[in-house]
KEKE-3310 file (N, C-alpha, C; in steps of 0.2 Angstrom, whole numbers, plus 5000, padded with zeros to 4 digits):
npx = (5333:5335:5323:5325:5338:5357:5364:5381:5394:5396:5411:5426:5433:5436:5442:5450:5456:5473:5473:5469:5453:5447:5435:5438:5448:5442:5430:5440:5444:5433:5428:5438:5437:5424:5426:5437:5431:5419:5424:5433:5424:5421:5429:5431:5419:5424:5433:5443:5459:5453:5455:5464:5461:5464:5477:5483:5477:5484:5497:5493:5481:5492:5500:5492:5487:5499:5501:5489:5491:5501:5498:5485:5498:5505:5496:5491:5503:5507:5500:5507:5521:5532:5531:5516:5512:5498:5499:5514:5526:5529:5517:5512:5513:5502:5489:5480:5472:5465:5463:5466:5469:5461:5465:5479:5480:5472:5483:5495:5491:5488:5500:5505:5494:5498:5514:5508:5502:5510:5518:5512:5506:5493:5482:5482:5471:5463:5459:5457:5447:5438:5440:5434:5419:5419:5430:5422:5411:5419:5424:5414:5410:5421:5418:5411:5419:5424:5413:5414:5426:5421:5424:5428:5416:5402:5395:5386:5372:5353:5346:5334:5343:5354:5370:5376:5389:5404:5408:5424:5426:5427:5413:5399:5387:5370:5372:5370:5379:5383:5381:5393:5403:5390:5385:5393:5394:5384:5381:5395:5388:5378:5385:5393:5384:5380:5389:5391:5380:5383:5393:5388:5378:5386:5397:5408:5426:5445:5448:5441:5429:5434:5437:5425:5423:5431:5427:5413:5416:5422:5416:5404:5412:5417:5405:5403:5415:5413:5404:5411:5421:5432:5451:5459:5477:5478:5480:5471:5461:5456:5466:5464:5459:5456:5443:5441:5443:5457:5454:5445:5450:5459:5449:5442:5452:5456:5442:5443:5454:5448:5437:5443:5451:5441:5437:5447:5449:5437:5434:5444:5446:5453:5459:5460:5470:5466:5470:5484:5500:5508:5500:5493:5502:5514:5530:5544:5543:5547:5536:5526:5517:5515:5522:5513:5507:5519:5523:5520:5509:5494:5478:5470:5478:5482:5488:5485:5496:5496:5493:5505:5501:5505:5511:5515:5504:5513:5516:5515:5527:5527:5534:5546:5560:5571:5568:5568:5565:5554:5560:5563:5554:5554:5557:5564:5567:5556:5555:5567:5561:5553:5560:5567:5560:5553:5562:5564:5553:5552:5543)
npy = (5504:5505:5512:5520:5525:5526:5541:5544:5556:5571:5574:5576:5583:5601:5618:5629:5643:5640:5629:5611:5606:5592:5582:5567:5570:5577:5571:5563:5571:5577:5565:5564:5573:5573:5561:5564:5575:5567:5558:5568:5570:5559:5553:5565:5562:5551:5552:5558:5568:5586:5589:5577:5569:5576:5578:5566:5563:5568:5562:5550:5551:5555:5545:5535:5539:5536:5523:5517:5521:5513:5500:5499:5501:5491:5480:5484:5483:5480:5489:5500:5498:5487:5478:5478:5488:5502:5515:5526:5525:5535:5540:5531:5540:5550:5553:5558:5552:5542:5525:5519:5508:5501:5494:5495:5508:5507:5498:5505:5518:5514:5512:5524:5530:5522:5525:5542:5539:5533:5544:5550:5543:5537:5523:5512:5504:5510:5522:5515:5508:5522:5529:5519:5518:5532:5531:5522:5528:5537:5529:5529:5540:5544:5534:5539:5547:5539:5535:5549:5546:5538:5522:5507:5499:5487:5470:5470:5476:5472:5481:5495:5504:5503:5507:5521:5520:5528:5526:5531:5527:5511:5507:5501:5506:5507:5498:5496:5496:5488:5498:5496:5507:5514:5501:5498:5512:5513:5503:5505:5516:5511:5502:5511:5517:5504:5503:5512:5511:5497:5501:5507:5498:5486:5489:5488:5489:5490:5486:5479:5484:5489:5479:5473:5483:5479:5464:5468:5476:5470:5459:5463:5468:5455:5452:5463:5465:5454:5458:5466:5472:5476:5477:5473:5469:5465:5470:5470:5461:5453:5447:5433:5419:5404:5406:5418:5434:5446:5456:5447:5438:5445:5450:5439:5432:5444:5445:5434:5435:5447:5439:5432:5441:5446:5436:5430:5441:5443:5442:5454:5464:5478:5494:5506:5519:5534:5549:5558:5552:5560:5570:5564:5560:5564:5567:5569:5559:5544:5533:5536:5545:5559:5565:5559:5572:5581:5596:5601:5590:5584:5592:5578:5569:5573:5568:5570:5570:5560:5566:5571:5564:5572:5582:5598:5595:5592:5599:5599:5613:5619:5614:5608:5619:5611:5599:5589:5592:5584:5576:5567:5556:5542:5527:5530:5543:5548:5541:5547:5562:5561:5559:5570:5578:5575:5575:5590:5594:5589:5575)
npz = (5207:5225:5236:5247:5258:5263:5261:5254:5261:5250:5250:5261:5265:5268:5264:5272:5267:5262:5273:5277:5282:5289:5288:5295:5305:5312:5318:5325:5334:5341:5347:5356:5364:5372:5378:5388:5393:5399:5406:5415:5423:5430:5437:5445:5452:5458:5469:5465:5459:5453:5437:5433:5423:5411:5409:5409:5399:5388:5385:5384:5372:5362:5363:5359:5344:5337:5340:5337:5322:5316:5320:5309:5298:5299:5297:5286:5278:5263:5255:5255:5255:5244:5228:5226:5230:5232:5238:5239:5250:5259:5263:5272:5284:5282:5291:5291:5282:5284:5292:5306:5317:5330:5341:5342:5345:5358:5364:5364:5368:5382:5386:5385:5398:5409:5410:5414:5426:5433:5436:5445:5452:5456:5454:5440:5437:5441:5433:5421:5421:5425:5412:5402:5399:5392:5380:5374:5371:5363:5351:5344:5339:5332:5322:5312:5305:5295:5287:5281:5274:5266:5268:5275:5271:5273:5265:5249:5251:5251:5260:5267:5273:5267:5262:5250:5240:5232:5214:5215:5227:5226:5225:5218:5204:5208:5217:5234:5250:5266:5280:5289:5298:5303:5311:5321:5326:5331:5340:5349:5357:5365:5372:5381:5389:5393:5401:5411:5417:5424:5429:5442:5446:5449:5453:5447:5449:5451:5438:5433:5425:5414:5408:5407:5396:5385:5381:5379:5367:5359:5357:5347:5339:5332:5325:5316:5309:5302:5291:5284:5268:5263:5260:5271:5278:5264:5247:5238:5243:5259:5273:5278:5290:5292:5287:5293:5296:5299:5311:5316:5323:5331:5340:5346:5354:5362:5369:5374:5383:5392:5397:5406:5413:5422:5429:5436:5444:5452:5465:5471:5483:5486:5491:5481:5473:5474:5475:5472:5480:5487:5489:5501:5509:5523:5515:5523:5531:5532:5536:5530:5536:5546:5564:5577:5588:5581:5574:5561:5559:5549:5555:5556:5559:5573:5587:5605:5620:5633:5649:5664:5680:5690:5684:5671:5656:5640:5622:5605:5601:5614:5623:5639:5643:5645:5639:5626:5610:5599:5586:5576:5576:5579:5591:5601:5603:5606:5621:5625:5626:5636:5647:5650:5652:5663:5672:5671:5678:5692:5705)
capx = (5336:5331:5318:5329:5346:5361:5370:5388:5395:5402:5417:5427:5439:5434:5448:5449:5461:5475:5471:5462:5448:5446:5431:5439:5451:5435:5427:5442:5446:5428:5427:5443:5434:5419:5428:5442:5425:5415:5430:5437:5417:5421:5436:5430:5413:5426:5435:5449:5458:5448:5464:5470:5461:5467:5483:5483:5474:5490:5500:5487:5481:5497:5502:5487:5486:5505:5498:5483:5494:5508:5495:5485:5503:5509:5492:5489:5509:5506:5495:5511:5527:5530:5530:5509:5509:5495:5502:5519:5529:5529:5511:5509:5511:5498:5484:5474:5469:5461:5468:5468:5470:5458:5469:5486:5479:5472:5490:5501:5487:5487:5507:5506:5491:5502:5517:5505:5498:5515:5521:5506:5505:5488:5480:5481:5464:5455:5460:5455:5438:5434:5441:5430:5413:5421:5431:5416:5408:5424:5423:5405:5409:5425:5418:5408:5424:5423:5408:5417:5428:5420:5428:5425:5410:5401:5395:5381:5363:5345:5340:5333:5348:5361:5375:5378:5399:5404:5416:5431:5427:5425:5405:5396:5383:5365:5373:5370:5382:5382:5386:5397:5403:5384:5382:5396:5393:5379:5384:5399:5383:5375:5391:5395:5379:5380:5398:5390:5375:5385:5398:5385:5375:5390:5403:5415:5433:5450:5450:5434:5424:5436:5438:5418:5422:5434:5424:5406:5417:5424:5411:5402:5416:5416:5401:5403:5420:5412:5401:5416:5425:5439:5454:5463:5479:5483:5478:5462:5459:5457:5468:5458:5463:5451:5438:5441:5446:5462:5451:5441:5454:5460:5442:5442:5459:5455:5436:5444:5457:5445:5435:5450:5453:5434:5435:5452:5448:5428:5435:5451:5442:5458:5459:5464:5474:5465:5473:5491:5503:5511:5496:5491:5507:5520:5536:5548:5544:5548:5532:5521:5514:5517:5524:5507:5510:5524:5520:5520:5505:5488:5474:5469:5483:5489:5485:5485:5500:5495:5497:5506:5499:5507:5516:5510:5506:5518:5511:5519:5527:5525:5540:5549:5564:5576:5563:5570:5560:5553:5561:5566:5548:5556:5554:5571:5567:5549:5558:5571:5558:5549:5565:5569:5553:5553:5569:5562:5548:5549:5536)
capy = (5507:5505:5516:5522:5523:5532:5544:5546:5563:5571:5575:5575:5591:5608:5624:5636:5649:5634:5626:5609:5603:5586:5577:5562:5573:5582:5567:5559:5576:5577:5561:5562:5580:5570:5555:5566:5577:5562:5554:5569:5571:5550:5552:5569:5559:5545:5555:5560:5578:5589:5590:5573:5566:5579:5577:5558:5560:5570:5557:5543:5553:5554:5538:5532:5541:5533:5514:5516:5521:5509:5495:5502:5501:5484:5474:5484:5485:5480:5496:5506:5493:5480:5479:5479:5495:5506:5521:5526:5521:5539:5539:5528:5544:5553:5548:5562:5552:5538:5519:5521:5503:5502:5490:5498:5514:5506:5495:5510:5520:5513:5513:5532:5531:5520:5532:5545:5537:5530:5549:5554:5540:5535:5517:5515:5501:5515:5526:5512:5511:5527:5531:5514:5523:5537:5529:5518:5535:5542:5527:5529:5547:5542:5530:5544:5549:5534:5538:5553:5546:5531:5516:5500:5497:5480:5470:5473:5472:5478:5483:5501:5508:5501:5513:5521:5523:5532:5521:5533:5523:5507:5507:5501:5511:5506:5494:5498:5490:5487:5503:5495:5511:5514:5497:5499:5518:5511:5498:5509:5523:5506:5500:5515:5516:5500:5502:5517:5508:5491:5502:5509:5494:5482:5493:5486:5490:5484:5485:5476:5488:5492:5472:5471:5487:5475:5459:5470:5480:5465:5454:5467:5472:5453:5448:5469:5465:5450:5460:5472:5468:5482:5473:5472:5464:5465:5476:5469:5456:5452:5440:5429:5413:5397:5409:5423:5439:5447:5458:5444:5434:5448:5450:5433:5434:5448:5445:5426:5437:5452:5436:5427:5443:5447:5430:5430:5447:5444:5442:5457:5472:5481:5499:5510:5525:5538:5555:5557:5550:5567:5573:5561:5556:5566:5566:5570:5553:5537:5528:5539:5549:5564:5558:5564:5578:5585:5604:5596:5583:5588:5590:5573:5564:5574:5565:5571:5565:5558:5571:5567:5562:5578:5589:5600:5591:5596:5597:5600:5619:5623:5609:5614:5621:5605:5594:5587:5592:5578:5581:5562:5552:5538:5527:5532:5549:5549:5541:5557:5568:5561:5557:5576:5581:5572:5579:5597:5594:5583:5575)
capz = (5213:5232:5237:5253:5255:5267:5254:5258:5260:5242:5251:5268:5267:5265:5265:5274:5264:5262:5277:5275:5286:5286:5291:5300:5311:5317:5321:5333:5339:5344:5352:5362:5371:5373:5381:5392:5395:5405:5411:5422:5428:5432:5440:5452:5457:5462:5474:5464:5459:5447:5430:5431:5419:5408:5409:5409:5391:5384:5384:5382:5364:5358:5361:5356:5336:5336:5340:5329:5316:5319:5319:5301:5293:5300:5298:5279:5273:5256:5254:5257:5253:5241:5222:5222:5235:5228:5239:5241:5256:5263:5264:5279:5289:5282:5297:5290:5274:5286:5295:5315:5321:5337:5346:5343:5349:5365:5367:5366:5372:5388:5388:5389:5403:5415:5412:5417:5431:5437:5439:5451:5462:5457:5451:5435:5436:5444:5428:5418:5423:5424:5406:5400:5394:5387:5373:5369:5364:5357:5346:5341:5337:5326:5316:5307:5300:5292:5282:5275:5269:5261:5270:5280:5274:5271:5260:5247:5252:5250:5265:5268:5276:5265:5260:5243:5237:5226:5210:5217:5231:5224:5223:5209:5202:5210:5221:5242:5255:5275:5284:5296:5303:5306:5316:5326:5330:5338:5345:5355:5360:5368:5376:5385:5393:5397:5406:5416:5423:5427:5434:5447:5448:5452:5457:5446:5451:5450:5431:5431:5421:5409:5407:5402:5388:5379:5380:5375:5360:5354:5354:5344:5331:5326:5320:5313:5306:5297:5287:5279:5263:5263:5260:5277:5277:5255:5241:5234:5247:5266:5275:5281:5293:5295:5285:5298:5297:5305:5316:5319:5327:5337:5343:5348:5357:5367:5373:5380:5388:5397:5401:5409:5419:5424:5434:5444:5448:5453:5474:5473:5484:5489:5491:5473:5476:5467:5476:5471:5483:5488:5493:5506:5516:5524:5511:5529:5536:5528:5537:5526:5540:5553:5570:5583:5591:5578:5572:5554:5556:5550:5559:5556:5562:5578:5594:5612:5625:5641:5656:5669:5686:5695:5681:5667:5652:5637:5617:5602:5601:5619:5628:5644:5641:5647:5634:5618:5602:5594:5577:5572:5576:5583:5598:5605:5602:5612:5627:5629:5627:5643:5651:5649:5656:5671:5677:5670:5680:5698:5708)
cpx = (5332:5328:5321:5336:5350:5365:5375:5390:5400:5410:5420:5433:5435:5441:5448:5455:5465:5477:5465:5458:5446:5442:5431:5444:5446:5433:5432:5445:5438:5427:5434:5440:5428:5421:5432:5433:5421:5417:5434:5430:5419:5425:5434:5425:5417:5429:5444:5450:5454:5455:5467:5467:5464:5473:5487:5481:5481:5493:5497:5485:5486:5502:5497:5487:5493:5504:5494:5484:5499:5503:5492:5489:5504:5504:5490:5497:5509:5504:5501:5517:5526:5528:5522:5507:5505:5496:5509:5522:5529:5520:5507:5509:5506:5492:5480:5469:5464:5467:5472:5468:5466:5463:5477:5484:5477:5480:5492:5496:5487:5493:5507:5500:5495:5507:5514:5503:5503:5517:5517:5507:5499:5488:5478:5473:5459:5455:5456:5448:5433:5435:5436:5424:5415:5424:5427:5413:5411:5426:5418:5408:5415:5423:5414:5414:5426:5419:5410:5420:5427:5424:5425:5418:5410:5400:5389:5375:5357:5342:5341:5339:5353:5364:5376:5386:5399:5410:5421:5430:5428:5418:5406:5390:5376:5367:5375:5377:5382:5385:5387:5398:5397:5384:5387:5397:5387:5378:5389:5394:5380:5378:5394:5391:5378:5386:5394:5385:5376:5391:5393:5382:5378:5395:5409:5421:5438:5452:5444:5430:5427:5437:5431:5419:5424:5433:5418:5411:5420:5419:5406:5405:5417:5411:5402:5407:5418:5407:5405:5419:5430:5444:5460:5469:5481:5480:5471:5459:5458:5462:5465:5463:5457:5443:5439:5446:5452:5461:5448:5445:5458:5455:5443:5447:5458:5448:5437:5450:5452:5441:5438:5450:5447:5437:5440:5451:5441:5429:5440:5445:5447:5456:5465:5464:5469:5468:5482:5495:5506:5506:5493:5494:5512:5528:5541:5549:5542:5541:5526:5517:5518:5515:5517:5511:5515:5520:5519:5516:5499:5484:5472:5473:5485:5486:5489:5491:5496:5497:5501:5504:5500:5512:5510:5512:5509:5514:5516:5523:5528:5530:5543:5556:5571:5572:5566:5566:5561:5553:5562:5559:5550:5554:5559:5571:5562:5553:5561:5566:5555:5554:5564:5564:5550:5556:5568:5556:5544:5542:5537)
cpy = (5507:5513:5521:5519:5528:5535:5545:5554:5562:5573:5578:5580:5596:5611:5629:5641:5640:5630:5620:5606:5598:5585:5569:5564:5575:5578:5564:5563:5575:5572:5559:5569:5575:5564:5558:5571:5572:5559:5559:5570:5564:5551:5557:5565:5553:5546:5560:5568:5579:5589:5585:5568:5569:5579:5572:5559:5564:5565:5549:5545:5553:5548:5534:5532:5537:5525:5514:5516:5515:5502:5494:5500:5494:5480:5476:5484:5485:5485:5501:5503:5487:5481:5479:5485:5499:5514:5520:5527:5528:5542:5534:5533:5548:5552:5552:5559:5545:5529:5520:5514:5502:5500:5492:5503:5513:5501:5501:5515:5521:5513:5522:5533:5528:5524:5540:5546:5535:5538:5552:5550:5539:5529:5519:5510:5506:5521:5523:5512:5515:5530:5525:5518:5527:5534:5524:5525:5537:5538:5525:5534:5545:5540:5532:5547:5544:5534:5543:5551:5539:5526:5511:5499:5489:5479:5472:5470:5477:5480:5489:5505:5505:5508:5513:5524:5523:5527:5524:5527:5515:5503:5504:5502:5507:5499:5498:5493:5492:5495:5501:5500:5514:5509:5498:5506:5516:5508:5500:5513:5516:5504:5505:5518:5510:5498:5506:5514:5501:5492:5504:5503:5487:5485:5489:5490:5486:5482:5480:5479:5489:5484:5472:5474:5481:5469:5463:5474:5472:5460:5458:5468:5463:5452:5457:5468:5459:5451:5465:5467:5470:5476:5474:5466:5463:5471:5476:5464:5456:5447:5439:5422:5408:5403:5414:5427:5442:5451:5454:5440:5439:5451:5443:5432:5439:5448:5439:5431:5443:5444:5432:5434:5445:5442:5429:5435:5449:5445:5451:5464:5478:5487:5501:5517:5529:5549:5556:5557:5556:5571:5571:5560:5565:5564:5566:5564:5547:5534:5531:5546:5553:5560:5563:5567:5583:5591:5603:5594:5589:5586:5582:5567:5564:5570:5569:5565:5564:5562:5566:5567:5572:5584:5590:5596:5595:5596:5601:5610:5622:5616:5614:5614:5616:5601:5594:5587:5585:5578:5573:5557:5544:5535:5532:5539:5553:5548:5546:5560:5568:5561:5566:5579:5580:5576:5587:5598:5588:5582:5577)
cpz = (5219:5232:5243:5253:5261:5261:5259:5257:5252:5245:5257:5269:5264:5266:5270:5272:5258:5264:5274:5280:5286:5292:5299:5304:5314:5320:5327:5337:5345:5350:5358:5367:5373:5378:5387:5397:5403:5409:5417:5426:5432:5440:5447:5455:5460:5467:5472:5462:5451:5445:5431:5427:5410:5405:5408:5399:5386:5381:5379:5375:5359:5355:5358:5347:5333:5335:5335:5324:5312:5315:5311:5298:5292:5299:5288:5276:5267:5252:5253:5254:5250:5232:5220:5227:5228:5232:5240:5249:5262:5267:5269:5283:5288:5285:5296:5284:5277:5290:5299:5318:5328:5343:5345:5345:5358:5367:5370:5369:5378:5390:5393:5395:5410:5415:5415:5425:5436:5439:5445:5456:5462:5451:5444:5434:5438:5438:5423:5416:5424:5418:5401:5394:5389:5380:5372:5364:5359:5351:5341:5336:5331:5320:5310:5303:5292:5286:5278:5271:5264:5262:5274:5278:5270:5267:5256:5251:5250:5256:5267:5269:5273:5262:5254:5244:5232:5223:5212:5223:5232:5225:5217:5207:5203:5216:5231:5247:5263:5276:5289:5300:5305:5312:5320:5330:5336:5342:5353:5359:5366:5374:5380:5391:5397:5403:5412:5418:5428:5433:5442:5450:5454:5454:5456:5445:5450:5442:5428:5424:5415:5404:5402:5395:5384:5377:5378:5368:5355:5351:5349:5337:5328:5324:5315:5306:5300:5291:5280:5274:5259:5262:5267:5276:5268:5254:5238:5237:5254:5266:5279:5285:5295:5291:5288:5295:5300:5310:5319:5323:5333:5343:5348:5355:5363:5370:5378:5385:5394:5400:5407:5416:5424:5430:5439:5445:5453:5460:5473:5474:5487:5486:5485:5476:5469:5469:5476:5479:5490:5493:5500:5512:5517:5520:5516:5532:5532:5529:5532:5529:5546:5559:5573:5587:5589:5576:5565:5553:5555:5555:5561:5561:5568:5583:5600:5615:5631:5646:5660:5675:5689:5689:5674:5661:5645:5628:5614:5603:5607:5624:5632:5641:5642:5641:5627:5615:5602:5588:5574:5570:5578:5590:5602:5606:5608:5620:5628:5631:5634:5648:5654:5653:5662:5675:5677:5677:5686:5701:5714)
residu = (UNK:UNK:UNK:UNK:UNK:UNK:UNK:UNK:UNK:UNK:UNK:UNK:UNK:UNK:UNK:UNK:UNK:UNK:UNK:UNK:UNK:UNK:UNK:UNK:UNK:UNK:UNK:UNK:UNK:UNK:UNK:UNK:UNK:UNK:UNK:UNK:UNK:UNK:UNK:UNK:UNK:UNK:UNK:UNK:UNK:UNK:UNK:UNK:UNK:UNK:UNK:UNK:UNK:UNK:UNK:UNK:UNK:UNK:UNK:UNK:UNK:UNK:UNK:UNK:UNK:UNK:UNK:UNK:UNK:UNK:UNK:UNK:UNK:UNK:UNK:UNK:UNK:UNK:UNK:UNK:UNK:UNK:UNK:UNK:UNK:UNK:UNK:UNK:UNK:UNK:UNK:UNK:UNK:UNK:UNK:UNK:UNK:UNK:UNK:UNK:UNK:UNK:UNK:UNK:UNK:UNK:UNK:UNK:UNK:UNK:UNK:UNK:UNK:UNK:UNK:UNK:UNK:UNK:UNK:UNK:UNK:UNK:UNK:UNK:UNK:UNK:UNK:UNK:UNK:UNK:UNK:UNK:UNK:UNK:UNK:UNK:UNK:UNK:UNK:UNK:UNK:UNK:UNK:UNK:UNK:UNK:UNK:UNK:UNK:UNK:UNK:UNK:UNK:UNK:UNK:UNK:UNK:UNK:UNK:UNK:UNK:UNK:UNK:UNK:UNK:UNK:UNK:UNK:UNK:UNK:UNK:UNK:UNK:UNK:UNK:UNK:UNK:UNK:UNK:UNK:UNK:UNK:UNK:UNK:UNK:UNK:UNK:UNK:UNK:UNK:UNK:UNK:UNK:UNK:UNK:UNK:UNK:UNK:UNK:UNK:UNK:UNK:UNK:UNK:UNK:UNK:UNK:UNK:UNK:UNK:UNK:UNK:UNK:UNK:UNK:UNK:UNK:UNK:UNK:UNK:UNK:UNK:UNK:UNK:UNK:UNK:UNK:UNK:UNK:UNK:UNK:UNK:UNK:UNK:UNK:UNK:UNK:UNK:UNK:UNK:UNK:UNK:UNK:UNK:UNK:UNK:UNK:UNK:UNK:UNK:UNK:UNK:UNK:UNK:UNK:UNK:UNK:UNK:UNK:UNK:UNK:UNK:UNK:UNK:UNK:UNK:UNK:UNK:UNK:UNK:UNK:UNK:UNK:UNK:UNK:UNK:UNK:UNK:UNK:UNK:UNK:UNK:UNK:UNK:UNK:UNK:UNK:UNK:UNK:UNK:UNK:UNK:UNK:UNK:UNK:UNK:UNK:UNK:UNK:UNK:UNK:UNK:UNK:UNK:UNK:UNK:UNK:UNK:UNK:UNK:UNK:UNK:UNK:UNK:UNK:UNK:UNK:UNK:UNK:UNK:UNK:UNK:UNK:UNK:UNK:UNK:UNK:UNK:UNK:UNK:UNK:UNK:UNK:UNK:UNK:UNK:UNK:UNK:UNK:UNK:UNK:UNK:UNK:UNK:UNK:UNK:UNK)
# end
């Protein structure tokens, strides 16, 4: 027996009465506060409102535990469906027992943050990458659920830190294996840090930033993923393609794609909306803005008329009594009014 070793926990639910408390909802509850927590600091240091990152993660979490799930089902079915299912087919929905899909929870994920983001009137790339670091952490912080319930891990080895599983688990008694969820928590805690220094550093925008996460987690989760020997894909087996994994090919897949987007994006410096739509323009005027000099405009925008030579000069609120309001913002509109003001007001 190795002389060191990580012990697994004896067990990932407690009660409370006949409430039960599970381990691996704790951990992706925790990590989605921890990740909404960083992200709405992100978002106000960027110039945006305080609560819209909040309100954006509603959506985003719920469609997310639905992707994750979704994925889990569709990439293990035989687990669930099929004359070798070893669970019953109702038991795909139980998401408390484990089997969250990363990449179906960031697809759909990301569905419900562009509906989010489509109702405000702000970028959803500037969302993007200010949400970046945070789910690195919140999938650091998850993957501890993982160690309750005794899953994902690698394969055997002797080395200090290997992981004991319990035979319910499918251990075998003085035999250690890879704690993957180990190497990939650390790997995210790494990756998160590294998003926030490169964001500052190089002031990636534009979806940049959020571009580097899934190119640094992927490259990460394969060589990660090459170490697990869960059966992903059957019942007692991996499917495998060309020797590779079905993770490992979706790794592949999406690091040539964030690298793809990195580079047509390397030039695009255009301004990202990060204050809602609503707030910034005038809703009353098609152009987007109050007309200068309207009672309407804010400060910012009003501008001063020109006097006239020999009459008094006129400003919003306060026109001579022959003087056409300025109510439409128009040229045709402007003209009258001076028209009107002349005649009110000979030389």
């Amino acid at each position: 027996m190795p002389l060191a070793s990580i012990p697994s926990p004896s067990q990932g639910v407690w009660y409370l009465g006949i409430i039960p408390i599970r381990a691996y909802a704790l951990c992706i509850v925790l990590g989605v506060v921890v990740a909404v927590w960083l992200s709405e600091r992100r978002w106000v240091a960027r110039g945006g409102q305080k609560g819209t990152i909040i309100d954006i993660a509603v959506p985003a979490v719920i469609f997310g535990l639905i992707g994750g799930r979704l994925y889990h089902v569709i990439t293990d079915w035989q687990t669930y469906f099929g004359s070798r299912a070893i669970k019953e087919p109702y038991q795909a929905l139980f998401i408390w027992e484990g089997g969250l899909g990363i990449w179906g929870a960031i697809a759909l994920g990301g569905v419900g943050v562009w509906w989010a983001v489509r109702k405000r009137g702000i970028s959803m790339s500037a969302v993007a990458d200010t949400v970046a670091p945070g789910i690195a952490f919140a999938q650091a912080i998850g993957r501890w659920g993982n160690w309750f319930n005794q899953e994902l891990y690698g394969s055997p080895t002797t080395l200090p830190w290997g992981l004991e599983i319990d035979v319910d688990h499918g251990g075998e008694p003085g035999v250690l294996y890879h704690p993957t969820f180990l190497y990939e928590s650390l790997w995210d805690v790494a990756l998160g840090f590294l998003l926030i220094l490169a964001g500052k550093r190089f002031a990636l925008r534009h979806g940049r930033l959020f571009a580097l996460y899934v190119a640094g987690y992927t490259l990460g989760r394969f060589w990660i993923e090459g170490l697990r020997i869960d059966p992903v894909g059957g019942v007692d087996h991996a499917v495998t393609f060309l020797s590779l994994r079905l993770n490992q090919w979706t790794s592949i897949v999406l690091f040539v794609g964030a690298l793809v987007y990195l580079w047509l994006t390397r030039n695009k410096d255009t301004e990202e909306r990060v204050v809602p739509l609503d707030l910034t323009v005038d809703p009353a005027h098609e152009s987007g803005q109050a007309d200068p000099g309207s009672s309407d405009a804010p400060a910012a925008v009003v501008a001063e008329r020109p006097e006239e030579d020999d009459g008094p000069a006129t400003s919003a609120g306060d026109e001579p009594s022959g003087a056409a309001p300025d109510t439409h913002g128009d040229a045709d509109a402007d003209a009258d009014a001076e028209s009107a003001t002349k005649e009110t007001n000979p030389r």
